[in-house]
C-alpha positions in Angstrom: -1.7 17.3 -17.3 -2.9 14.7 -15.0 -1.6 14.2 -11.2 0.2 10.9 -11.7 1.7 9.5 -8.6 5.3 8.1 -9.0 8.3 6.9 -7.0 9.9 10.8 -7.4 6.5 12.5 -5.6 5.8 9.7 -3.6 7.7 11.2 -0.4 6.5 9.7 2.7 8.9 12.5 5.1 7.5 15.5 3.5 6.4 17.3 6.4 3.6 19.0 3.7 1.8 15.8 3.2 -1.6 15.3 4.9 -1.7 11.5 4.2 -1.8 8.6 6.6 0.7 6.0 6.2 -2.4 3.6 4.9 -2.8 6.1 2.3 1.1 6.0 1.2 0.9 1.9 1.5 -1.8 2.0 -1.1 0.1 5.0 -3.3 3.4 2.3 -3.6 0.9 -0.4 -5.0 -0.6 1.3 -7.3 2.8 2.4 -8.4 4.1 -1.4 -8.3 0.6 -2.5 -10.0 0.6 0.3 -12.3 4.1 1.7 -13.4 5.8 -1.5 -12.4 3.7 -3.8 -13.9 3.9 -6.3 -11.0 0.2 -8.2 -10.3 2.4 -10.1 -7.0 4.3 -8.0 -4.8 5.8 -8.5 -1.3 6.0 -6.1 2.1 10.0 -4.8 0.8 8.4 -3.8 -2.6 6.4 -1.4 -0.5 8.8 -0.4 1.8 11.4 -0.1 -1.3 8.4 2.1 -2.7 8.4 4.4 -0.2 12.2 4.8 0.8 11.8 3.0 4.1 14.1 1.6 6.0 13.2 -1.8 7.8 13.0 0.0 10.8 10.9 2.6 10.1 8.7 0.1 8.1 8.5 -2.3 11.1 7.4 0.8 13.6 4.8 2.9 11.5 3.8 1.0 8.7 3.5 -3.3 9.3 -0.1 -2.7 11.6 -1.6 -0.5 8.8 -0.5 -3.0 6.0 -1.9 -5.8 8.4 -5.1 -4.3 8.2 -5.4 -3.8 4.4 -5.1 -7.4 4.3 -7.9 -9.8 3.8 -9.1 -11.9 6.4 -7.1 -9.6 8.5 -7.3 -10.1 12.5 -9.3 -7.1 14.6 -6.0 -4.8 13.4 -8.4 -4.2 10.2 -11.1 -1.7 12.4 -8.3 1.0 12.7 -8.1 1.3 8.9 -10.3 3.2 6.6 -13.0 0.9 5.3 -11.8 1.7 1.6 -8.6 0.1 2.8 -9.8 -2.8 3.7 -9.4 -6.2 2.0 -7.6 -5.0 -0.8 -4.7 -7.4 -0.4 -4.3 -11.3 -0.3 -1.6 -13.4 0.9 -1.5 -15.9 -1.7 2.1 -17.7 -0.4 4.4 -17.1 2.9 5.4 -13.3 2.1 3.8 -12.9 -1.7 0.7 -10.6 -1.5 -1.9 -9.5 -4.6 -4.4 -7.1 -5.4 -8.3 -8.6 -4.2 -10.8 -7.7 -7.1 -12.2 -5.1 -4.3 -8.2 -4.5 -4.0 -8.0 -3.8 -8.5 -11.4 -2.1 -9.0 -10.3 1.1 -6.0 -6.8 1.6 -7.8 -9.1 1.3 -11.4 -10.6 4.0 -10.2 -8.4 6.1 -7.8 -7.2 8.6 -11.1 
């Protein structure tokens, strides 16, 4: 059986996880592209994703979703080069999936 991520395993306090908070960012979109079957989403999709509070999404995870963001400002060097440019701001708080964005969660199985 195949290692499908969902909203029950997706556990961003697990003290076991080796992931970076860029990593669970892009886990909760694929869930929200994937499961949800939602081609716009917003930052509180994400942070709903992931069980986050505002806070906590404000302090550890807004600079990291910054920088998966096209056109992002110099924020973007600190992340992962497959992480970048994989989101566009299309409206004041509506983001989507880049084609770069849609061909690494096509092929992230």
């Amino acid at each position: 059986m195949k290692n499908e991520i969902t909203s029950k395993n997706l556990d961003h306090r697990s003290s076991k996880t080796t992931k970076t908070n860029v990593d669970l960012i892009f886990d909760a979109v694929k869930i929200i592209y994937n499961v949800k079957k939602k081609d716009v989403f917003t930052r509180n999709d994400i942070r709903k994703e992931l069980g986050l509070t505002s806070e906590e999404w404000e302090l550890r995870y807004t600079g990291g979703f910054q920088g998966m963001i096209e056109n992002a400002p110099p924020l973007k060097n600190l992340i992962r080069p497959k992480y970048r440019a994989m989101f566009r701001r299309i409206e004041k708080g509506l983001y989507q999936l880049t084609p770069y964005g849609l061909s690494i969660i096509e092929n992230d199985k």
